[in-house]
N, C-alpha and C positions, 0 to 999 in steps of 0.2 A: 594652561595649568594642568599640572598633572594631578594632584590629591590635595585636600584639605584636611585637617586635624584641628577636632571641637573639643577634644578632654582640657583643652587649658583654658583660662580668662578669658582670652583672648582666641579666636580662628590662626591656627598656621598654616597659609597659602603653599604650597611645594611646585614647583618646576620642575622636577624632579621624580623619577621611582623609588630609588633607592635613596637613601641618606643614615651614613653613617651613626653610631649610634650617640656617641659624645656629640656628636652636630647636630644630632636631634635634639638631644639634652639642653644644648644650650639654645637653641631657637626654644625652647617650653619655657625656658627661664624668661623670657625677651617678651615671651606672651604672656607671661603673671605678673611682669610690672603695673603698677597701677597708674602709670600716666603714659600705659600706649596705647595708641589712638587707632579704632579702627580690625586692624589684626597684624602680622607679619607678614611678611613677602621673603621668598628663600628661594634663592634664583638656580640654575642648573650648574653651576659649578662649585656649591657650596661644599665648605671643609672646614672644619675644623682650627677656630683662631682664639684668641685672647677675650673671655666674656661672650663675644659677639658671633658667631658665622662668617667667614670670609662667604663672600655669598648673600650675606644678609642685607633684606630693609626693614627699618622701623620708623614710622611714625611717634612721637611723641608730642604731648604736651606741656610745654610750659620748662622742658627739661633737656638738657643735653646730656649726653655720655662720652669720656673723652674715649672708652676703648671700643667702644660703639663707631669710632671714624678708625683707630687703630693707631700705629707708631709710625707708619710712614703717611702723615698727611699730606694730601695734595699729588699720592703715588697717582701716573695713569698714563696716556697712551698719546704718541701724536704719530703722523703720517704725512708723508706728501707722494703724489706721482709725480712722474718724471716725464717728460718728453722721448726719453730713451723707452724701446722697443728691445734690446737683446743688450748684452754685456758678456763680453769673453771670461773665462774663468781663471785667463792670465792679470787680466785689468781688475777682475773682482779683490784677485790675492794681492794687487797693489795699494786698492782702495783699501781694502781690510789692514793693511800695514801701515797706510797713513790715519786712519782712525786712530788706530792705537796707537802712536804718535802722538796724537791729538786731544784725544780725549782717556782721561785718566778714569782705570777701570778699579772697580772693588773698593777700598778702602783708602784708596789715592786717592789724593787733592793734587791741586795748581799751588806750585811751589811759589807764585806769584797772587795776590786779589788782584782779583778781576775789576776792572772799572765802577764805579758808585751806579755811572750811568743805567747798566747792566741789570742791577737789582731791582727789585720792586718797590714799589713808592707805597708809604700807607693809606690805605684807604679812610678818608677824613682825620688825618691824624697826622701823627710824629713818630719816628723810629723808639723815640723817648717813651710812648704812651704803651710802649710794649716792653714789659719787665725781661722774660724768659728771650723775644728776638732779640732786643737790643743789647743784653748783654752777649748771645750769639753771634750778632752782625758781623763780627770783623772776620770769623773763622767762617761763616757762611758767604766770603766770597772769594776762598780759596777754595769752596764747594760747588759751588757756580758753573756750571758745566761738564760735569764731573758724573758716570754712570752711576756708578754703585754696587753693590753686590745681590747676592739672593739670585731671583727670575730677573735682576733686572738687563734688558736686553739694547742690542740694535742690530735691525736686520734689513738685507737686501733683498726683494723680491719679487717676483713677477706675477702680475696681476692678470686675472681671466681677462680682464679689459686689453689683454695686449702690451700692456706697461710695466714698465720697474719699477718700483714702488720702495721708499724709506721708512723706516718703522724705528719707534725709542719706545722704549717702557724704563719709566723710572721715576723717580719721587722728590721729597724735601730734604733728602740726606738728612742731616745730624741735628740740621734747625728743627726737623718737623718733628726729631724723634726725642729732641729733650725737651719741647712743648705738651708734645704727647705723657710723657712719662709724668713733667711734673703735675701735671692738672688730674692726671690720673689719683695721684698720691692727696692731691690736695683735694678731692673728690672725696677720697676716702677718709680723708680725718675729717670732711666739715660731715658726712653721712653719720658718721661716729658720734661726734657731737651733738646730732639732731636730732640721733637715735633712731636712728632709719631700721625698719624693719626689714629688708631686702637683706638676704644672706651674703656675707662677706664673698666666701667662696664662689659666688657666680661672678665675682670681678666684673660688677655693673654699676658703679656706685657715678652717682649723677651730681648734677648744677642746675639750679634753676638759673633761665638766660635773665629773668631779669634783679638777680642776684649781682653783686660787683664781680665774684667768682667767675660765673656761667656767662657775663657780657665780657670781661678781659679773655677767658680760654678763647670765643668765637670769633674777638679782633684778630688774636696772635693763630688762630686756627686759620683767620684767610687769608693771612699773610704768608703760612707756610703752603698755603694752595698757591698763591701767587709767586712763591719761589719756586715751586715744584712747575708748575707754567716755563719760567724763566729758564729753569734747569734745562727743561727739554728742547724751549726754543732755540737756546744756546747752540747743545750738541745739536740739534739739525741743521743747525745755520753752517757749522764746522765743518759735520759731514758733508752738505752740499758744498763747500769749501772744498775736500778735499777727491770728491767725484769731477769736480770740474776741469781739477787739477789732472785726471786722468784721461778723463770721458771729454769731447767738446764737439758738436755744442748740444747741450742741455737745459733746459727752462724747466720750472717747478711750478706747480701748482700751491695754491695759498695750502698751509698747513691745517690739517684736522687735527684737534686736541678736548682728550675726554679724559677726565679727573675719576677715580672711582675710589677715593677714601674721603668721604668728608661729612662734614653733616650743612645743612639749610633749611633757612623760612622756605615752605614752599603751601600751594595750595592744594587742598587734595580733598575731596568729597566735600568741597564746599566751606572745606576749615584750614583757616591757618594751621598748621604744623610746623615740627623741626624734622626732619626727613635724616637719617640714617643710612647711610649708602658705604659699606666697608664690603670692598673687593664685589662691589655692583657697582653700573653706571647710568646717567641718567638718557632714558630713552623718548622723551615727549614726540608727540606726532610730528616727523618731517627732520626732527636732531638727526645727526647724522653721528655714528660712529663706528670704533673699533673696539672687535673681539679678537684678542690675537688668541692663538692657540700653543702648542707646545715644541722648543726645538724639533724641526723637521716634520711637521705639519702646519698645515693651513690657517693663516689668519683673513678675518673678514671685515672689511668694511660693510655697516650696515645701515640702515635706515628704521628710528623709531616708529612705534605706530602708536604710543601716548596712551597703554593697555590703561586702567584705573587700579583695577584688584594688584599688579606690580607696584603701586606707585610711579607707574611712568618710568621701571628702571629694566636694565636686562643683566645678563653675566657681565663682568668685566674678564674673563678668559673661559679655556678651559677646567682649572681646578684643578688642584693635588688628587691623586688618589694614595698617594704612600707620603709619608712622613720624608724628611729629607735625610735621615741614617736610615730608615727602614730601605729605601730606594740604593744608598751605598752599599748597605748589604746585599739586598735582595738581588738587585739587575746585573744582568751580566753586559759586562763591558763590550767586550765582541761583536755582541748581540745587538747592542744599541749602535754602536759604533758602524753597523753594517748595514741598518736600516736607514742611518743617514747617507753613507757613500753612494750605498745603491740607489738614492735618488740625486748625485753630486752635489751634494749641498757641502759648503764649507762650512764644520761646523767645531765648537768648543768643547766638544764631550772627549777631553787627554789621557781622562787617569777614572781611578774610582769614586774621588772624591767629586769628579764632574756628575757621577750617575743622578746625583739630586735633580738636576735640571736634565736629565734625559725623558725622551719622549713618553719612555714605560713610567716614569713619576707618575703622570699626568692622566687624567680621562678625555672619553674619546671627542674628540673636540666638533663631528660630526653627528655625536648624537645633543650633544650641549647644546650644539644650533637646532636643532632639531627640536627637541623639545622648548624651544622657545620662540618660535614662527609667530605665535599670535604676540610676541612683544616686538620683534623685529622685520624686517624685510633684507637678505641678502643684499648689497649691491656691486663689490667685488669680491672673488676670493683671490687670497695672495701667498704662492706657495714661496716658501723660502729658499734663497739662493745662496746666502751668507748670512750665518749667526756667529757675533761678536757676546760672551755673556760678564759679567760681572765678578 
């Protein structure tokens, strides 16, 4: 931990030196609610999001927040190693063309649904018991394996361990984001009605869970975690599909997979809570995960050490430091574009419009691990050989 902040209700924990000032702003908000429990936790790659810190955790009682998890529930990371030790950069550019063959990027869907089998089952329930999925379902399995846009990624790379290693970053698509939006909405008229004193403008307006509200959002909220699971399983299963097709022979190791948009009952100082985790991940002593980092730097698999004062969670990346037009203006193309070559990496940064997702976006993903050693443990890092982006 790097600094605390006592002027609010509440303690704000920082992992961090710097923090932007709107980011600060809204972690003060998150600390004068009157049902959080505990203090805040504001992890090393927080920035600036909707209501809440990307970066952020909260504790609460008795309450949920739907922009507290954010618009892409169920967004987060998986990996596998590979058996393979090197890959030519002829065979990568083949892999990288069947991908995308394969797996439809941005805003593309499967001009086909995907199998029933595919999707995810409700947990104690029916597709029925869910208002917002079930009317969703049928367009949510044309989304079913399907990247996305924004950061969302897939990459090939080689791990200090000696290994090449697969990487997805991506989420609930469109199911998770009209779940998101409408509880958000419907948040804010029952808040209205109840004459919540919490300022409009911090777009924090809550559900009690044991409210019919606050238990419907948390069904349909773990169902969009469970598709965002499913999403990624999918695309890994594909792309080891279509490495195999190139590469032989290859074996995979069981897949790693960490969620960092969501909320949960969890235990924590002794107290049930609802835990808050938007664009953090959960890190409990011995979890194993991933921090991936910025086109053309370093992603790590890490190992939690289950801190308390975190909540048991760490970054889920490294974090914006510029806006996504501030970054097309600002960076220079060339520039980016040269810092990738020179390390050969096959990468997505084409035009100006790509500079969003370019490395200068981003902070430095070296000191992000750094300052959060007492929540994590290194276990591999994984430099990048091929980025596919959204």
């Amino acid at each position: 931990m790097k600094q605390v902040i006592t002027s609010e209700k509440k303690p704000i924990k920082l992992w961090l030196d710097d923090i932007e000032g709107n980011t600060l702003a809204q972690a003060q908000n998150i600390a004068n609610l009157p049902f959080v429990f505990k203090h805040v936790a504001v992890m090393p790659d927080a920035h600036l999001g909707y209501g809440m810190p990307i970066g952020g955790v909260m504790a609460s009682e008795e309450m949920v927040i739907p922009n507290a998890v954010g618009v892409d529930i169920g967004c987060g990371m998986c990996a596998v190693k590979t058996s393979l030790t090197s890959i030519s950069t002829e065979k990568l550019k083949v892999v990288l063309g069947g991908i995308r063959n394969t797996i439809p990027l941005g805003f593309k869907h499967h001009k086909k649904k995907q199998h029933r089998s595919l999707m995810p089952k409700v947990q104690g329930g029916r597709i029925e018991d869910l208002p917002l999925v079930s009317r969703e379902y049928s367009n949510a399995r044309t989304q079913l394996g399907t990247l996305g846009g924004g950061n969302h990624f897939i990459e090939i790379q080689k791990g200090n361990d000696g290994h090449i290693w697969l990487m997805i970053h991506s989420g609930s698509r469109n199911i998770g984001f009209k779940v998101a939006n409408h509880y958000n909405r419907l948040a804010i008229d029952l808040n209205r009605k109840w004459g919540s004193n919490i300022p409009h403008k911090w777009q924090l307006a809550f559900l009690p869970i044991d409210d019919e509200s606050g238990r419907t959002y948390l069904r349909e909220m773990q169902y969009c975690l469970d598709f965002a699971y499913a999403n990624r399983k999918l695309m890994m299963e594909r792309v080891k599909d279509v490495l195999l097709a190139v590469v032989q022979p290859v074996t995979f190791e069981p897949m790693i997979n960490i969620a960092h948009n969501y909320a949960a009952l969890e235990t924590h100082f002794h107290k049930n809570v609802m835990i808050h985790r938007k664009g953090a991940t959960s890190a409990q002593e011995g979890e194993i995960g991933i921090i991936p980092g910025s086109q053309g730097t370093p992603s790590y698999i890490v190992r939690g050490k289950g801190e308390r004062e975190s909540f048991q969670s760490c970054s889920h990346g490294a974090g914006r430091k510029m806006g996504r037009k501030q970054a097309q203006r600002q960076l220079d193309l060339e520039h980016e574009q040269k810092l990738l070559e020179d390390q050969g990496i096959l990468h997505s940064v084409r035009s100006k419009r790509d500079l969003d997702e370019a490395s200068g976006a981003y902070k430095n993903i070296d000191e992000v691990i750094e300052n959060q050693l007492d929540l994590v443990e290194v276990l591999v890092e994984l430099r990048p050989l091929a980025v596919i982006k959204g």
